[in-house]
C-alpha positions as CSV (number, residue, x, y, z in Angstrom):
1,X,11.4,9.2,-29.3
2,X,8.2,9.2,-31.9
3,X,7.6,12.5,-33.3
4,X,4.4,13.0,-31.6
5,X,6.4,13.9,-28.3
6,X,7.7,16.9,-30.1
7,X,7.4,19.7,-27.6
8,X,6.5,23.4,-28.4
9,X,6.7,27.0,-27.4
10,X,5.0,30.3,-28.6
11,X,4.6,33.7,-27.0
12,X,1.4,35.0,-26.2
13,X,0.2,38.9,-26.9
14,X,1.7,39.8,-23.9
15,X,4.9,38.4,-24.3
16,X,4.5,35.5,-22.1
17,X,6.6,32.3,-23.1
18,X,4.3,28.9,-23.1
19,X,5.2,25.6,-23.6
20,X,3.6,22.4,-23.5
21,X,3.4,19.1,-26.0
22,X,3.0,20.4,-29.9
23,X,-0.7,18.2,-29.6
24,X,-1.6,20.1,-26.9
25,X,-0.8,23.7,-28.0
26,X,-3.8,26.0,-28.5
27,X,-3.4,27.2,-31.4
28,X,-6.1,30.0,-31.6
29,X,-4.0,31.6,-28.8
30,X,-0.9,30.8,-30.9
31,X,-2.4,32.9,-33.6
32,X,-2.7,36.2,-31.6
33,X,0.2,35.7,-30.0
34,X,4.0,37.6,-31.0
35,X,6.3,36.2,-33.0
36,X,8.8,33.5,-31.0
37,X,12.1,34.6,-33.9
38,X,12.5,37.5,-35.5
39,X,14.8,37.3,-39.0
40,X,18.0,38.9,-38.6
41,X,19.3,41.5,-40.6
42,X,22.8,42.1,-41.5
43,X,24.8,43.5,-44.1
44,X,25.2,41.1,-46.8
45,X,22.3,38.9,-46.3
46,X,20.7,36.9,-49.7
47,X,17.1,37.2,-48.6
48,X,15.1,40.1,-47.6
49,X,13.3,40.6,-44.4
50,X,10.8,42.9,-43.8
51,X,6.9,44.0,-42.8
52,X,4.1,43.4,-44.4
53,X,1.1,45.3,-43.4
54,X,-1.8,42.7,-43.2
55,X,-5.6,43.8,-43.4
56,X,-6.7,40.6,-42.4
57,X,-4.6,41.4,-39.2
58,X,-4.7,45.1,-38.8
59,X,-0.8,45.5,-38.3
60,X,2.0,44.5,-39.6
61,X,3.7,41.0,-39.8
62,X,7.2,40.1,-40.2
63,X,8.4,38.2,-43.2
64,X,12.0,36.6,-43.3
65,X,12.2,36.3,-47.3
66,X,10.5,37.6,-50.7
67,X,9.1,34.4,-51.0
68,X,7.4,34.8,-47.5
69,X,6.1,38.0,-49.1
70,X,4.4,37.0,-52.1
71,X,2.6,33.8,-49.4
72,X,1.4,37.0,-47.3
73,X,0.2,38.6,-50.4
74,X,-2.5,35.4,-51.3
75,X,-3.3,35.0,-47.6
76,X,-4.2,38.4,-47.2
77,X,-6.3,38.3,-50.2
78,X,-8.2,34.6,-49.2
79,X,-11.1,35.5,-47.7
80,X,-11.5,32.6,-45.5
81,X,-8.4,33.5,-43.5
82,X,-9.0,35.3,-40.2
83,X,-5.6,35.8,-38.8
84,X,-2.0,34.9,-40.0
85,X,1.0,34.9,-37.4
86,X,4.5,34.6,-38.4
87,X,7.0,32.6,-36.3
88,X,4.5,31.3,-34.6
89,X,6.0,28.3,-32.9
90,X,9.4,26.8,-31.4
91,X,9.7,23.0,-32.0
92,X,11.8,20.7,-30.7
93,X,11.5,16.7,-30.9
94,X,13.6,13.6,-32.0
95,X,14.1,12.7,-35.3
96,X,15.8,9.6,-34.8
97,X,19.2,9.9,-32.8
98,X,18.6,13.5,-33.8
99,X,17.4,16.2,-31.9
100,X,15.4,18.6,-34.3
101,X,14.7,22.3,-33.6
102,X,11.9,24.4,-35.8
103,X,10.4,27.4,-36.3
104,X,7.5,26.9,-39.0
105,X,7.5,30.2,-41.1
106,X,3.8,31.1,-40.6
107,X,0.5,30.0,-39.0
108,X,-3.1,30.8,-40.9
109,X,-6.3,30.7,-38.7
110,X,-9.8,29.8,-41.2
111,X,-13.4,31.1,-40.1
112,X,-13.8,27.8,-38.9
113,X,-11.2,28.5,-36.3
114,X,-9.3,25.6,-38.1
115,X,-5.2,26.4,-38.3
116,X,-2.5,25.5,-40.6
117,X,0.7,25.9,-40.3
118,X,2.7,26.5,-43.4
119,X,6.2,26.7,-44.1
120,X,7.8,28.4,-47.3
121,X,10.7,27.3,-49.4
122,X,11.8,28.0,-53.0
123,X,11.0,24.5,-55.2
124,X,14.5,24.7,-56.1
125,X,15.7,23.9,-52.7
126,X,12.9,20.9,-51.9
127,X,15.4,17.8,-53.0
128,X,18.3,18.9,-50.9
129,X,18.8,16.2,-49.0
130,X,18.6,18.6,-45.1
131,X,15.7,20.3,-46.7
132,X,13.9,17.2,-47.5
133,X,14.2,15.9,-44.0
134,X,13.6,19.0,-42.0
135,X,10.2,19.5,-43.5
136,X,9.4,15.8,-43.8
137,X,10.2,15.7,-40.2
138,X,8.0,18.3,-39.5
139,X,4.7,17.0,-41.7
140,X,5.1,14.0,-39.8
141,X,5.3,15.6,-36.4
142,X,2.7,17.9,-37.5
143,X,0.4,14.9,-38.7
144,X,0.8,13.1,-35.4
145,X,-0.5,16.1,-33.1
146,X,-3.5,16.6,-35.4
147,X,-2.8,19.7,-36.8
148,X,-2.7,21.0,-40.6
149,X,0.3,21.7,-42.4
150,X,2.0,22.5,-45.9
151,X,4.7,23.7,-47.7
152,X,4.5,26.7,-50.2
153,X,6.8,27.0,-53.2
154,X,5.3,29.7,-54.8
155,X,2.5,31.5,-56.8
156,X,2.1,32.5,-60.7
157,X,3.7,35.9,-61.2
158,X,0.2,37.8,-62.7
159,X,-1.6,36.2,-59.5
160,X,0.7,38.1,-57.5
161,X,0.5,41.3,-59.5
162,X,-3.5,41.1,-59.8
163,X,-3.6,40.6,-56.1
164,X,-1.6,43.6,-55.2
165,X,-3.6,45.6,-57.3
166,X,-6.4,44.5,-56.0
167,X,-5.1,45.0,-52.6
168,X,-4.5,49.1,-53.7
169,X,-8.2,49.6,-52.1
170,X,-7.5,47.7,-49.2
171,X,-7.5,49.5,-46.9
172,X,-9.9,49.9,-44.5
173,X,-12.1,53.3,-45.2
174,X,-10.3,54.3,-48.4
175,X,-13.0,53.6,-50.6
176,X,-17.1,54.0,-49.1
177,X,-19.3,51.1,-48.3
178,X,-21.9,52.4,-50.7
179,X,-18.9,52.8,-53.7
180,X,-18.1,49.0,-53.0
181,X,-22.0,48.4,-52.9
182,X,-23.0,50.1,-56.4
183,X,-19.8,48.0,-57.9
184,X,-21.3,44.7,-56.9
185,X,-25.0,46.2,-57.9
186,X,-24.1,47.3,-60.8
187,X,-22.9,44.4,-62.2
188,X,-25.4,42.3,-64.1
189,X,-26.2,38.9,-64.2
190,X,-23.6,37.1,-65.9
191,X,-20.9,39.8,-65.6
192,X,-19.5,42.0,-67.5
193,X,-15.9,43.7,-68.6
194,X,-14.5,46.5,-65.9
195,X,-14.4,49.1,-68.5
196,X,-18.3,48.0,-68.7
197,X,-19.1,48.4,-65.1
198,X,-17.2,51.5,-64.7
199,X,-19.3,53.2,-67.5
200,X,-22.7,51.9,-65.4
201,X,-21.1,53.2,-61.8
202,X,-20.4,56.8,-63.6
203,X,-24.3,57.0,-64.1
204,X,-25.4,56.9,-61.0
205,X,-22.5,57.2,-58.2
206,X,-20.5,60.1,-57.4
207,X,-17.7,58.4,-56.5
208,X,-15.0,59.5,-58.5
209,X,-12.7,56.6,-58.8
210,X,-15.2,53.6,-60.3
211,X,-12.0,51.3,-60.8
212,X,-10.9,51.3,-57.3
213,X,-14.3,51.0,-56.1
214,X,-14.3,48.3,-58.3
215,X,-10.8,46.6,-56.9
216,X,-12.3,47.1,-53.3
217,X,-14.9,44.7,-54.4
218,X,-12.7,42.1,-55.9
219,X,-10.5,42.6,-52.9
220,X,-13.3,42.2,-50.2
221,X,-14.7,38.7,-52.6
222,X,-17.8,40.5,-53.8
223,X,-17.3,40.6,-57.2
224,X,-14.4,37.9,-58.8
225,X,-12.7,38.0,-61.9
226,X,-10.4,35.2,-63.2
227,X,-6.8,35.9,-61.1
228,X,-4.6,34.2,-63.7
229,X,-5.0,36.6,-66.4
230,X,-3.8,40.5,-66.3
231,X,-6.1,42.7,-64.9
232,X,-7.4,45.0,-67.6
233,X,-10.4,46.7,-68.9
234,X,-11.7,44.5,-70.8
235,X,-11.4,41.6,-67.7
236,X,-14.5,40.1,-67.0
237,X,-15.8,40.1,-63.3
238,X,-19.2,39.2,-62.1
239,X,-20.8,38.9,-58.7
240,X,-19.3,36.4,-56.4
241,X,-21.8,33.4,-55.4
């Protein structure tokens, strides 16, 4: 059987098991829907499942691994994501004289109602010969009902730590529309360093916290800074285009 006879099943909001052929899955309905595994937990376990509260979504999503965690962390941060569900699908289909099951780790929906389904797994495990298979298996099947898919291995560790600090004035009403507005106003043309812009924000705004308002900005893409270098004072950040 050719891997674009791979069936699939999701739940919807409601609870409500669906299943149909993977190319014929809706997968905006996929993306609101519940979760079709949930990671166990026992005592012992190597990884560590858990929630992760997601503003993109407004609640909280369920992560199987670290490395899950640090993938919700940049999709929460990228703009251009609308809506992330985790354990999104069931998939079964033949893989030669084998019969394959999968459940692809997460599924992220663009503005442009475009979905990708991603799957996360330490580089160090890619050349295992069952790894390598599994997830070649599924690109294929993937490829063949027309929908977008990766596999994430990772992120550098001051991305990560830039983005959860960022992500401290994330949430929604913690800092005022007009604090986030006078950080992006204040900065000039060009940019300037954070120590900088907090200085002009004291001048004029009451707020009392110009570095979060400040973060809020860089969280909600209003002002940017470069990601791969520590987050200090003296970072530079400038309006984003």
């Amino acid at each position: 059987m050719e891997p674009h006879a791979a069936r699939a099943a999701y739940l919807t909001s409601e609870g409500v098991e669906l299943e149909s052929d993977l190319a014929d899955v809706d997968l905006r309905a996929v993306a609101q829907g519940m979760p079709v595994r949930l990671p166990p937990s026992y005592a012992g376990q190597r990884n560590y499942p858990g929630l992760f509260w997601s503003s993109t979504n407004g609640r909280h999503v369920v992560y199987e691994s670290l490395l899950e965690l640090a993938w919700l962390w940049l999709a929460d941060f990228d703009a251009s994501i609308v809506r992330v569900s985790a354990q999104p699908l069931r998939i079964v289909g033949w893989d030669g004289g084998r019969q394959r099951v999968r459940y692809p780790d997460f599924l992220a929906l663009d503005h442009s109602v475009r979905a990708r389904v991603v799957d996360v797994k330490p580089a160090d495990l890619l050349d295992e010969p069952e790894v390598k298979a599994s997830l070649s298996w599924t690109s294929s099947t993937m490829r063949c009902a027309g929908i977008d898919y990766s596999v994430w291995s990772g992120a550098p560790a001051t991305v990560l730590r830039n983005i959860r600090l960022a992500a401290s004035a994330r949430r929604p009403g913690l800092v005022p529309d007009d604090a986030v507005h006078a950080a992006v106003t204040h900065c000039p043309a060009g940019g300037c360093g954070i120590g900088d812009l907090e200085a002009r924000i004291r001048q004029t705004s009451t707020w009392s916290s110009p570095r979060t308002a400040i973060l809020a900005a860089l969280w909600q893409s209003l002002l940017r800074c470069d990601m791969s270098r520590p987050i200090t004072a003296d970072s530079h950040v400038e309006a984003a285009a």
